[in-house]
C-alpha positions in Angstrom: 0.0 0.0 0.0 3.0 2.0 0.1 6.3 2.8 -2.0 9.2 4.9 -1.3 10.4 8.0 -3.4 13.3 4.8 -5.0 10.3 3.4 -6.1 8.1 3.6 -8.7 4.6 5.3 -8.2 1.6 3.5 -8.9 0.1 2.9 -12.1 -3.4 3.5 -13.4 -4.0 -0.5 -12.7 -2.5 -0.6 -9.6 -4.5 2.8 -8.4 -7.7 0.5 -9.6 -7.0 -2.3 -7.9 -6.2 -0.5 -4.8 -9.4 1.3 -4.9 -11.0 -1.8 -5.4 -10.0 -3.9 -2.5 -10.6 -0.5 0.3 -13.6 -0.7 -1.3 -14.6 -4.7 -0.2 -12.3 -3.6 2.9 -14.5 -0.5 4.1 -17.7 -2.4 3.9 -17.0 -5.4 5.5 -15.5 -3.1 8.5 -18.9 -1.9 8.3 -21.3 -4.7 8.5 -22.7 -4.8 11.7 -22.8 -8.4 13.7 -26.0 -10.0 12.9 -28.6 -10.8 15.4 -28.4 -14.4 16.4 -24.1 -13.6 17.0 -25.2 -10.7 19.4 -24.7 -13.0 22.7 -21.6 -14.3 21.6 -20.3 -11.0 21.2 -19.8 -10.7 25.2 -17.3 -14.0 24.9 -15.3 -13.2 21.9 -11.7 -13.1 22.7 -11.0 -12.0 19.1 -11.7 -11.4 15.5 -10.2 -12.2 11.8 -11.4 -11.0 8.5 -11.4 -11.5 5.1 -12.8 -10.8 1.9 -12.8 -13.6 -1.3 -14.0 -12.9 -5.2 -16.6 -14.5 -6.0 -15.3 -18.2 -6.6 -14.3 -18.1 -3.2 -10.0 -17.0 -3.8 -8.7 -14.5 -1.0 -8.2 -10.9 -1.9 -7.1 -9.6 1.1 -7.1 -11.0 4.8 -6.2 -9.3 8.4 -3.2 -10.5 10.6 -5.0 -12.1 12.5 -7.1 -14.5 10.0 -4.8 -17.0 8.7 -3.8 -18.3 12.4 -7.8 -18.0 13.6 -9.0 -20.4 10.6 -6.3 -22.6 11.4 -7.5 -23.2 15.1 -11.2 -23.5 13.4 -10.1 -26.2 11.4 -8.5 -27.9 14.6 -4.8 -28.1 13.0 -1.5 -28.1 14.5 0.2 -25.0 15.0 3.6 -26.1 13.6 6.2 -25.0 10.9 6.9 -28.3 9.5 3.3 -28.1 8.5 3.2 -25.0 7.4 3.0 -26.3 3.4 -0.1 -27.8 3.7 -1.9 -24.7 4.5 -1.7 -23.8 0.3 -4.3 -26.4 0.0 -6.2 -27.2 3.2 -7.2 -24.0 4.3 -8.6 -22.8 1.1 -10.5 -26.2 0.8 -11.5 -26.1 4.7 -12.9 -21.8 3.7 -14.6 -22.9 1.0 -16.8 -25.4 3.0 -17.7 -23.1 5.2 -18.8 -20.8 2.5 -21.0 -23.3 1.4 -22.3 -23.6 4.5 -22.8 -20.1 5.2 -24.7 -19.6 1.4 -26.7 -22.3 2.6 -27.4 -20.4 6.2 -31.0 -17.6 6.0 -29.0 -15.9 8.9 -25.6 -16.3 7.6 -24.1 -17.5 10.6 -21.9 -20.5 11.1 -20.7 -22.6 14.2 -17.3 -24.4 14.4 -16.1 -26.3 17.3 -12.5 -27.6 17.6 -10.0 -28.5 20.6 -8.8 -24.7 20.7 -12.8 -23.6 21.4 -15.8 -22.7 19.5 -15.7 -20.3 16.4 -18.7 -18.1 14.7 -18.2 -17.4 11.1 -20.5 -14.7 9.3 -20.3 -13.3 5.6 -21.6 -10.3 4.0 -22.4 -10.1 0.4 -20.2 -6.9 -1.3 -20.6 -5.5 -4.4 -17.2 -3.3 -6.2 -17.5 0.0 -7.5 -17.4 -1.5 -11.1 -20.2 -3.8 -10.2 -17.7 -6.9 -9.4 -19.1 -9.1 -6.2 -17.3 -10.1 -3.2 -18.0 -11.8 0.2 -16.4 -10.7 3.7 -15.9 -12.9 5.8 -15.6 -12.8 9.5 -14.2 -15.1 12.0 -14.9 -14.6 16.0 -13.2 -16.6 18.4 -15.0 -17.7 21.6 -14.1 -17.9 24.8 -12.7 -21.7 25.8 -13.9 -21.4 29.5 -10.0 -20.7 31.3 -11.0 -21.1 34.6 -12.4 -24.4 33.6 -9.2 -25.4 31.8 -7.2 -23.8 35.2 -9.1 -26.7 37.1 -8.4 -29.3 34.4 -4.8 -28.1 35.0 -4.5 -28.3 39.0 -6.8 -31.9 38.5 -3.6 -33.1 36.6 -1.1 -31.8 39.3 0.2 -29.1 37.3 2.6 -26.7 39.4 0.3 -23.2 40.1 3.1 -21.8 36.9 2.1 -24.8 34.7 -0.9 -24.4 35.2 -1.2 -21.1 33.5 1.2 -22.1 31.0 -0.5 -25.2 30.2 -4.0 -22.9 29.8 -2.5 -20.8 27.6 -1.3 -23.8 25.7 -4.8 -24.7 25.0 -6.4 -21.7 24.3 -3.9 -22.1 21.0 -1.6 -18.9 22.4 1.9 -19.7 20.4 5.1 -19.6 23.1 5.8 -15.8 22.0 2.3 -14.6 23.1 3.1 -16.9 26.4 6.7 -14.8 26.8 5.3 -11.5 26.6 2.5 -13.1 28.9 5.1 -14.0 31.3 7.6 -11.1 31.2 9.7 -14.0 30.7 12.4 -14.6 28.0 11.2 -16.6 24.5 13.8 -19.3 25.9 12.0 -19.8 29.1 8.7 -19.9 28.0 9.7 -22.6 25.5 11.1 -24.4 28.4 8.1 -24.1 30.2 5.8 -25.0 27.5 8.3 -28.3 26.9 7.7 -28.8 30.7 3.8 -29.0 30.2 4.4 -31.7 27.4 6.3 -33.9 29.3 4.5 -33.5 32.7 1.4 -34.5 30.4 3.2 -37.2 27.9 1.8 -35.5 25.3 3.7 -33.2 22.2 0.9 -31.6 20.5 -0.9 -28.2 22.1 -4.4 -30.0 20.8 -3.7 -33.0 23.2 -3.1 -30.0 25.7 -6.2 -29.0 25.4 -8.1 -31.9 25.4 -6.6 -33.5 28.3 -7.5 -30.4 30.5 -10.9 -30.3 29.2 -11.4 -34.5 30.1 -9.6 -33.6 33.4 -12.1 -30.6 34.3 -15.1 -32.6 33.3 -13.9 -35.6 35.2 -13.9 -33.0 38.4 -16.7 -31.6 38.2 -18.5 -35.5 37.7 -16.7 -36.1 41.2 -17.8 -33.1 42.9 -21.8 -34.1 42.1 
């Protein structure tokens, strides 16, 4: 969106395009939350967006997107997998476009081990006529305190604990650091701590094993 005075300036097509995606951009930004995603709104932690042309490619998405439709789809935060995203994440959008075309209230649910999601799309139309849909991705509240108990019912150390909840609300070990005030270092050596207190390598089998352990507690305490 920007280019230095060593650069060249923008062409007529560029200046078109440009115009064309703040277009989509300003009114998705502007579609107001539809009814039956109003009480959610009080337990969203937070948001993605994007907008696709109309067979469904992506022509522009926020930061935070890419990593939000990721934990929708239930994946594996890792590098080593970070190659399969070219195809499984467009395939795993465009079923939940279909399922939001086929939706009168445009709204659709996703549950996964890093907590529920709410997708919602909004029809856009281009100055020039050309159509677009926004779509927006709200991330729901996985219950902490519920996870917090799942973590002391495993015998997780009070630091652990809130490692190992932050863990399974999908949080990456940067996010944890600056959590922390601690070091990247040491919260990668905490987080390795969690995994082998647990026997486990993957932040999804985190998650699920604090979720089995806080259900199992609350069973006992009936």
């Amino acid at each position: 969106m920007y280019r230095g005075p060593q650069q060249p300036p923008f062409s007529d097509e560029d200046e078109a395009t440009l115009t064309e995606v703040l277009h989509y951009l300003g009114e998705a930004l502007a579609v107001p939350t539809p009814t039956p995603a109003q009480a959610a709104q009080e337990h969203v932690v937070e948001e993605g967006l994007a907008v696709l042309d109309e067979q469904g490619r992506e022509l522009l998405a926020d930061e935070h997107w890419p990593r939000l439709v990721r934990l929708a789809q239930g994946d594996v935060l890792s590098p080593a997998r970070a190659h399969e995203d070219a195809e499984r994440l467009p395939r795993f959008v465009a079923s939940l476009l279909a399922a939001l075309l086929a939706s009168p209230q445009a709204v659709h649910r996703v549950d996964s081990a890093w907590g529920q999601f709410v997708f919602r799309r909004q029809a856009l139309s281009g100055p020039q006529g050309a159509a677009a849909t926004a779509l927006r991705v709200s991330r729901l509240s996985v219950e902490p305190l519920r996870l917090a108990e799942g973590a002391a019912a495993l015998g997780l150390s009070p630091q652990q604990r809130e490692v190992a909840v932050m863990m399974a609300q999908g949080h990456s070990n940067q996010a944890i650091a600056e959590h922390m005030g601690v070091s990247l270092n040491t919260a990668s050596y905490h987080v390795k701590q969690v995994f082998q207190r647990l026997d486990v390598h993957e932040r999804t089998a985190v998650a699920k094993l604090l979720a089995q352990a806080a259900s199992a507690q609350s069973y006992l305490c009936r």
